[in-house]
VEXNU-964059 format. One record per atom (N, C-alpha, C, O): residue in three letters; x, y, z negated. Coordinates in steps of 0.001 Angstrom, whole numbers, padded with zeros to 6 digits, always signed. Last residue first. Example, Ala and Ser with C-alpha at 12.3 -4.5 7.8 and 13.67 -1.06 7.14 Angstrom:
SER+012850-002250-007080;SER+013670-001060-007140;SER+012900+000030-007870;SER+013409+001138-008039;ALA+013190-005690-007800;ALA+012300-004500-007800;ALA+013200-003300-007800;ALA+014236-003319-008465;
% end
This chain:
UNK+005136+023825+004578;UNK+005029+022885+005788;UNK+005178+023450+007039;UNK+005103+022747+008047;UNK+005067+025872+002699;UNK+006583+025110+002639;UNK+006300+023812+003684;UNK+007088+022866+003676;UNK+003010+026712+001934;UNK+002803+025602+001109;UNK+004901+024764+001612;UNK+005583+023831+001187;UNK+003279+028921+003985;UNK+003047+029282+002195;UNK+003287+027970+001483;UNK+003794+028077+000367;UNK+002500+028039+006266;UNK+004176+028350+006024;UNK+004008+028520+004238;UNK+004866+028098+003464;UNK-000612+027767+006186;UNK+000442+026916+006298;UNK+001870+027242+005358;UNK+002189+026863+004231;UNK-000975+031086+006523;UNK-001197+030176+005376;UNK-000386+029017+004917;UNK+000286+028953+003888;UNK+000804+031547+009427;UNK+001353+031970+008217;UNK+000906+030996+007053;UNK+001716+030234+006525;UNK-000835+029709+010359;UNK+000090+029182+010564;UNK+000608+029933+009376;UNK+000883+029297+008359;UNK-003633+031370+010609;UNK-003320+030128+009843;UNK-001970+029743+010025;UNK-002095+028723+009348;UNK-002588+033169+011643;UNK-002484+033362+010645;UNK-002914+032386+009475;UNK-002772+032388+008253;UNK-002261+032276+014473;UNK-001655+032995+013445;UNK-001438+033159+012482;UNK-000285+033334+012087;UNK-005051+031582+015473;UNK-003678+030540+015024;UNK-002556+031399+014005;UNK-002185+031005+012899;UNK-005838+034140+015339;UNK-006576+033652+014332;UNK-005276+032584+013970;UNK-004648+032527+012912;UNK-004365+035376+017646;UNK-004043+035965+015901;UNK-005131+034994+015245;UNK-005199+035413+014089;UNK-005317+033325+019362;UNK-004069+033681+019302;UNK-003495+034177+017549;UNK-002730+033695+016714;UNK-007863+034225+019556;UNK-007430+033074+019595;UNK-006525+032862+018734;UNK-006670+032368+017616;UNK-008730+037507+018304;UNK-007760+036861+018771;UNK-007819+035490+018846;UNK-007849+035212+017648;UNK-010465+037390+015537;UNK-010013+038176+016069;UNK-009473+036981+017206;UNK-009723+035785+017056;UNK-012332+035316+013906;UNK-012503+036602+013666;UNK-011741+037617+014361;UNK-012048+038774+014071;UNK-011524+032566+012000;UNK-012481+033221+013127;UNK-012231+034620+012564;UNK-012023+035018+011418;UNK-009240+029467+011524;UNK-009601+031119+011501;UNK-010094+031341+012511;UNK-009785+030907+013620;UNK-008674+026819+009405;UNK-008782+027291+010398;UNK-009486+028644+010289;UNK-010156+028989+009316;UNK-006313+024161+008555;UNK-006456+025968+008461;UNK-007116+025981+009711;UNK-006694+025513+010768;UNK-006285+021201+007192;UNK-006105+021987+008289;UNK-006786+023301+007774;UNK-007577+023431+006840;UNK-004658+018038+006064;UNK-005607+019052+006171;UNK-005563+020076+007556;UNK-005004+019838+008627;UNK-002574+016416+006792;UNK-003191+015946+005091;UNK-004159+017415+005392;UNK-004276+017898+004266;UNK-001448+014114+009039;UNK-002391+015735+008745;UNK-002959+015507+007391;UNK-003667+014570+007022;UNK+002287+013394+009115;UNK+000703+012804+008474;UNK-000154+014081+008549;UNK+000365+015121+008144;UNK+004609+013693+008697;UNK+003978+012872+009890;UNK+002643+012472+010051;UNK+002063+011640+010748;UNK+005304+014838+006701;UNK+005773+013988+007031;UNK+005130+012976+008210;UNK+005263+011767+008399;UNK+002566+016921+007142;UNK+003750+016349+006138;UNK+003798+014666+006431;UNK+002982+013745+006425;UNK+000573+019346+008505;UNK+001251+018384+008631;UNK+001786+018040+007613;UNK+001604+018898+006748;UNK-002240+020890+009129;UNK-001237+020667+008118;UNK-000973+019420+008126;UNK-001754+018498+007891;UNK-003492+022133+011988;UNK-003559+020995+011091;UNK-002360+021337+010103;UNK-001536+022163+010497;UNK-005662+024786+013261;UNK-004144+024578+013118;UNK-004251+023377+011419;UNK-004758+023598+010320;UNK-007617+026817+015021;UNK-007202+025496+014307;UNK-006388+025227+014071;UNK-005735+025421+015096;UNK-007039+028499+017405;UNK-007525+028927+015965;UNK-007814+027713+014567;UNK-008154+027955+013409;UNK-009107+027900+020188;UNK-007996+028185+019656;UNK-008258+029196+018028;UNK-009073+030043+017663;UNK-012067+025438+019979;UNK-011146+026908+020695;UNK-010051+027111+019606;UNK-010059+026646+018466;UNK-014286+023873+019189;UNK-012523+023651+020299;UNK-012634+024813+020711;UNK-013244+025178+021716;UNK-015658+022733+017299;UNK-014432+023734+017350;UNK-013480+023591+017840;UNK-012326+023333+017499;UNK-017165+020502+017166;UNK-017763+021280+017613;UNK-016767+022470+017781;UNK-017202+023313+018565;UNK-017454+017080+017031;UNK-016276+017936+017556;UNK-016934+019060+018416;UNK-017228+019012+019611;UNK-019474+014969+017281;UNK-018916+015969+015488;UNK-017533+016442+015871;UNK-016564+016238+015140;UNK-018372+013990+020399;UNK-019288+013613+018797;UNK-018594+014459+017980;UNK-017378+014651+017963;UNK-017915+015378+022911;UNK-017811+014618+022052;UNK-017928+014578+020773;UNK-017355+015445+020113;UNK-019165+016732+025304;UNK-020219+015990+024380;UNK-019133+015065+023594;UNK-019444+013874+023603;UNK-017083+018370+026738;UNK-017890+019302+025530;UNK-018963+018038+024977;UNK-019699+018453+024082;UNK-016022+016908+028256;UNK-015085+016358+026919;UNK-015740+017470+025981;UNK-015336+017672+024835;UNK-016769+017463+030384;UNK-017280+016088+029579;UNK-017018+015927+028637;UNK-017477+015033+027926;UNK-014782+019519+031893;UNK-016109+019649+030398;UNK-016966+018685+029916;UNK-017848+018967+029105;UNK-012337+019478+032482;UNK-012673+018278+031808;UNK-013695+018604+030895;UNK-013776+018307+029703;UNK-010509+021982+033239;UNK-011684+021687+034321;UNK-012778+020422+033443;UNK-013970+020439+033750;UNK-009440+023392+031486;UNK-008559+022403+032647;UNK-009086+021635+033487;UNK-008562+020842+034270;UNK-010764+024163+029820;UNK-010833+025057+030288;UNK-009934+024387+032112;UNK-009915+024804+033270;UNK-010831+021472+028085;UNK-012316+022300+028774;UNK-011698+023179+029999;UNK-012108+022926+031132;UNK-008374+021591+027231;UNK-008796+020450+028111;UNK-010100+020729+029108;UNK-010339+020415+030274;UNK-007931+023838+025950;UNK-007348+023651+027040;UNK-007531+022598+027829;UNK-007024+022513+028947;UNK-009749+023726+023471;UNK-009838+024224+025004;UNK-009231+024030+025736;UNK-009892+023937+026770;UNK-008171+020747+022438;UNK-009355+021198+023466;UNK-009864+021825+024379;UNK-010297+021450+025469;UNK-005791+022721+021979;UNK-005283+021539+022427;UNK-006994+021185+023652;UNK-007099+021271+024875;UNK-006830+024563+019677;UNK-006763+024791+021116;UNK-006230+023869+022347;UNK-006255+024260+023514;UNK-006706+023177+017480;UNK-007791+023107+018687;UNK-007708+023436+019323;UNK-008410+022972+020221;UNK-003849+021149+017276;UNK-004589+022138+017356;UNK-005745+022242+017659;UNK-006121+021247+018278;UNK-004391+017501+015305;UNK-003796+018754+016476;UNK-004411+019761+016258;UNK-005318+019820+015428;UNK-005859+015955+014599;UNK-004798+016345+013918;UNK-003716+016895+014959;UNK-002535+016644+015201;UNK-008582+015614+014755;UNK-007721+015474+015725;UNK-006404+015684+015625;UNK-005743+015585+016659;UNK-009835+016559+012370;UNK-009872+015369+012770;UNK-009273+014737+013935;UNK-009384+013530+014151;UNK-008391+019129+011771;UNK-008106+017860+011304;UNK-007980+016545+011442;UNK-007130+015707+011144;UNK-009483+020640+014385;UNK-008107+020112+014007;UNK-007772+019277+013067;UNK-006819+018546+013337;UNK-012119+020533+013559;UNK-011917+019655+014453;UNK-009918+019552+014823;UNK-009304+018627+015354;UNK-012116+021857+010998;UNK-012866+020236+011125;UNK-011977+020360+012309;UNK-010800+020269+011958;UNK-011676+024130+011813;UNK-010222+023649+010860;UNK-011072+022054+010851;UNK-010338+021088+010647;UNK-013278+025086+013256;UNK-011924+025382+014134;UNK-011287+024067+013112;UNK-010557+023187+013569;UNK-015595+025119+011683;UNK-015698+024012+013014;UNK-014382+023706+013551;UNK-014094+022651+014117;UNK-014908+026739+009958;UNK-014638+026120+009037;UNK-014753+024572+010548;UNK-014225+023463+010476;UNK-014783+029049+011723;UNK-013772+029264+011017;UNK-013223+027682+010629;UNK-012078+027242+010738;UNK-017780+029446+012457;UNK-016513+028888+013496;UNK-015359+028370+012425;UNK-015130+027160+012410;UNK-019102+030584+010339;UNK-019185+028969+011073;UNK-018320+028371+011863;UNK-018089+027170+012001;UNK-017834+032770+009514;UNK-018203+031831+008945;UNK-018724+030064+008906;UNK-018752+029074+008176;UNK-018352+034366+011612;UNK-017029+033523+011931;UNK-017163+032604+010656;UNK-016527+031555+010758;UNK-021112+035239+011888;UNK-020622+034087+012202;UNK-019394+033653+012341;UNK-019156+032683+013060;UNK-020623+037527+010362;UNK-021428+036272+009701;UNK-020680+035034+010218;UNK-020005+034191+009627;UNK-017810+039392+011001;UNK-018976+038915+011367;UNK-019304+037848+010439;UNK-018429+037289+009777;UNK-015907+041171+008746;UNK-016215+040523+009239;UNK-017161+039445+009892;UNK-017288+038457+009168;UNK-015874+043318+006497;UNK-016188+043406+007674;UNK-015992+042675+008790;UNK-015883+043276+009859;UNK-013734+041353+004176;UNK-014750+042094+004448;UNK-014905+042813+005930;UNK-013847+042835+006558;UNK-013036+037848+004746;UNK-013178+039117+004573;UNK-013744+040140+004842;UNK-014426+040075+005864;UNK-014335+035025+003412;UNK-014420+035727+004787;UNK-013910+037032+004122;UNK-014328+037308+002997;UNK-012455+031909+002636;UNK-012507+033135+002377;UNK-013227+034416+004015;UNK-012764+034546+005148;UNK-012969+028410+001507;UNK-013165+029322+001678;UNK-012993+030849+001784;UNK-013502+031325+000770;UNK-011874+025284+000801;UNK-011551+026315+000258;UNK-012111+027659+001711;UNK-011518+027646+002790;UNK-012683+022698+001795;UNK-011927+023085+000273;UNK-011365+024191-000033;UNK-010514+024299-000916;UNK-014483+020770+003558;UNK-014404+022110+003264;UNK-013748+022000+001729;UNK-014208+021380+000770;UNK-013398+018238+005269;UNK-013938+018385+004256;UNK-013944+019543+003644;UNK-013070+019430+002783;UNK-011887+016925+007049;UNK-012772+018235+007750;UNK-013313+018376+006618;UNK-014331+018979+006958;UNK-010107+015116+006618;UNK-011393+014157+006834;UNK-012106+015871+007561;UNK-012796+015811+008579;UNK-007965+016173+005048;UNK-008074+014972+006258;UNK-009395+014481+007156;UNK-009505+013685+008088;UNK-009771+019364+004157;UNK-008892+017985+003879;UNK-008541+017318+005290;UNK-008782+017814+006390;UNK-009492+022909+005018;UNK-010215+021350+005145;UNK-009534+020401+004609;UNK-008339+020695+004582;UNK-009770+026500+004726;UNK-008920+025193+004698;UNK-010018+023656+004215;UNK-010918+023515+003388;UNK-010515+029323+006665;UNK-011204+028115+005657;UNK-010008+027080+006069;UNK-009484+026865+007161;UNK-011040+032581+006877;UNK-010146+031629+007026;UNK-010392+030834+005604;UNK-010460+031126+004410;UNK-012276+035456+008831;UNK-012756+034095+007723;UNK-011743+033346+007804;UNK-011306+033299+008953;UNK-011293+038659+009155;UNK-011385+037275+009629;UNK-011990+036595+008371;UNK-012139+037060+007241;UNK-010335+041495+010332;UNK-011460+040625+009541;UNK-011543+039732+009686;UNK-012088+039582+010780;UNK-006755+042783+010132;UNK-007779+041892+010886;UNK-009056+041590+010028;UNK-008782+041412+008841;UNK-004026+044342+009938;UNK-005889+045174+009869;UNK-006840+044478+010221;UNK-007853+045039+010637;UNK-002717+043287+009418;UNK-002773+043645+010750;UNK-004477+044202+010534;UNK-005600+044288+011029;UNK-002545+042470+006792;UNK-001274+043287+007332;UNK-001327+043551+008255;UNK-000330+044134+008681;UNK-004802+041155+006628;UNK-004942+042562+006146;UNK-003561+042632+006492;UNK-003581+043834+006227;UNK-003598+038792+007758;UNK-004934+039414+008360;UNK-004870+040713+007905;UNK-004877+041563+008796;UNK-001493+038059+005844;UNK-001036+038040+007108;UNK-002080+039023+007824;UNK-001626+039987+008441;UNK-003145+037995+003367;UNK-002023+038282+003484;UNK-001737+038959+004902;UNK-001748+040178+005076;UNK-004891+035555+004343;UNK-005338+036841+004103;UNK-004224+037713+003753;UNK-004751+038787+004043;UNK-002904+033665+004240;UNK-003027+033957+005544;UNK-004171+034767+005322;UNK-004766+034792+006399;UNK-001666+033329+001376;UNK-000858+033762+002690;UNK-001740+034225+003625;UNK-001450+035361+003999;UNK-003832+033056+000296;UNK-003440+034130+000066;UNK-002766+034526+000901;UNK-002848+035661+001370;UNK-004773+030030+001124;UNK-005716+031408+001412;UNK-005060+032732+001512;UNK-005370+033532+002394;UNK-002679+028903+000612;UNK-002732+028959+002147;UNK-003655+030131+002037;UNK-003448+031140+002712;UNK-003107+029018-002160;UNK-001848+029623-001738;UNK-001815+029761-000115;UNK-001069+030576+000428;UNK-005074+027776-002796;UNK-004831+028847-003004;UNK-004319+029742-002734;UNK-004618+030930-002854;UNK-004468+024914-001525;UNK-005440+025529-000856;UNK-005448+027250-001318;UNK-005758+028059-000445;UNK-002526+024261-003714;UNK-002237+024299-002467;UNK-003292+025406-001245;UNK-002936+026288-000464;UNK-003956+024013-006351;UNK-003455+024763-005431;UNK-002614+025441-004124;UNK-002266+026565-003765;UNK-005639+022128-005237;UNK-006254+023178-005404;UNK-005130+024238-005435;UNK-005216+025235-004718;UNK-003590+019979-002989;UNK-004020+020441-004018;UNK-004991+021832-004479;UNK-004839+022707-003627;UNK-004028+018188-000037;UNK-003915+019030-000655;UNK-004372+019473-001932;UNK-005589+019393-002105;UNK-001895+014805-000411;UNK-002947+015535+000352;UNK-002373+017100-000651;UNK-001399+017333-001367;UNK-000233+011720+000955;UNK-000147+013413+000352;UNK-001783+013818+000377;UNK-002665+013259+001030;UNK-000214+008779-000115;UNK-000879+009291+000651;UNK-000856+010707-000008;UNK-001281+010948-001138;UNK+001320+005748-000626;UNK+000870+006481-001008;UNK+000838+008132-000277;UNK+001916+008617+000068;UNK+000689+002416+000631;UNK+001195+003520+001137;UNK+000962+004386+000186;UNK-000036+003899-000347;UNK+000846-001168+000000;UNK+000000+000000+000000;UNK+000897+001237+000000;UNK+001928+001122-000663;
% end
C-alpha cells in the first residue's frame, strides 16, 4: 500500500493568499477556488467586484483540471482544434484556460482554479497560489 499526499487546510490557506495576493497586485477581480483529487471544493474566495458568475466557473476550471490532472486549457485547445465532440464529455464542464492541477511527485493531489479576467491571468495566478505551497 502507497501512502498518498494531499492538501491540508493549510495548504489551501496559503494557495488562497498567494493567488489573491497576485490578483490585487494587478488590480484583478477574480474568484479563485482550490479542489482535492477528486474536484472536491476546499476552499473558496471571490473578490470584491467581481462577477457572480465567476463563482461557477472558477470552481468548473479547478474540477476539471483535477480530474484530468492537467490544465484546462489543455481542453480548449482540443475544442478550439476543431474536436467539439469532446464538448459531451461527462462531469467535464471547465474547459477553458484557468485550471491549473497541483502536482507532487507525480501525483495531482488538487487543483487551483480562476475566473474573472484573462485566460491567461486567471492561469496565473493560480500558478502563483500553487508556487506558495513550494510545488
Amino acid at each position: 500500500m502507497k501512502t498518498k499526499a494531499f492538501l491540508e487546510a493549510a495548504d489551501v490557506k496559503a494557495i488562497l493568499q498567494a493567488a489573491e495576493a497576485e490578483a490585487l497586485k494587478n488590480n484583478w477581480a477574480v474568484t479563485i477556488c482550490v479542489v482535492d483529487d477528486g474536484g472536491n471544493l476546499l476552499g473558496l474566495l471571490r473578490l470584491d467586484g467581481c462577477p457572480a458568475v465567476s463563482a461557477h466557473i472558477a470552481p468548473a476550471k479547478a474540477h476539471t483540471s483535477a480530474l484530468g490532472r492537467r490544465e484546462s486549457k489543455m481542453y480548449e485547445e482540443v475544442i478550439n482544434g476543431g474536436r467539439t465532440s469532446f464538448l459531451s464529455a461527462p462531469t467535464i464542464q471547465g474547459m477553458l484556460e484557468g485550471g491549473v492541477p497541483v502536482m507532487k511527485d507525480g501525483h495531482c493531489i488538487g487543483a487551483v482554479g480562476v475566473s474573472g479576467v484573462k485566460s491567461s491571468e486567471d492561469a496565473q495566478i493560480a500558478r502563483a497560489g500553487i508556487a506558495a505551497i513550494g510545488l
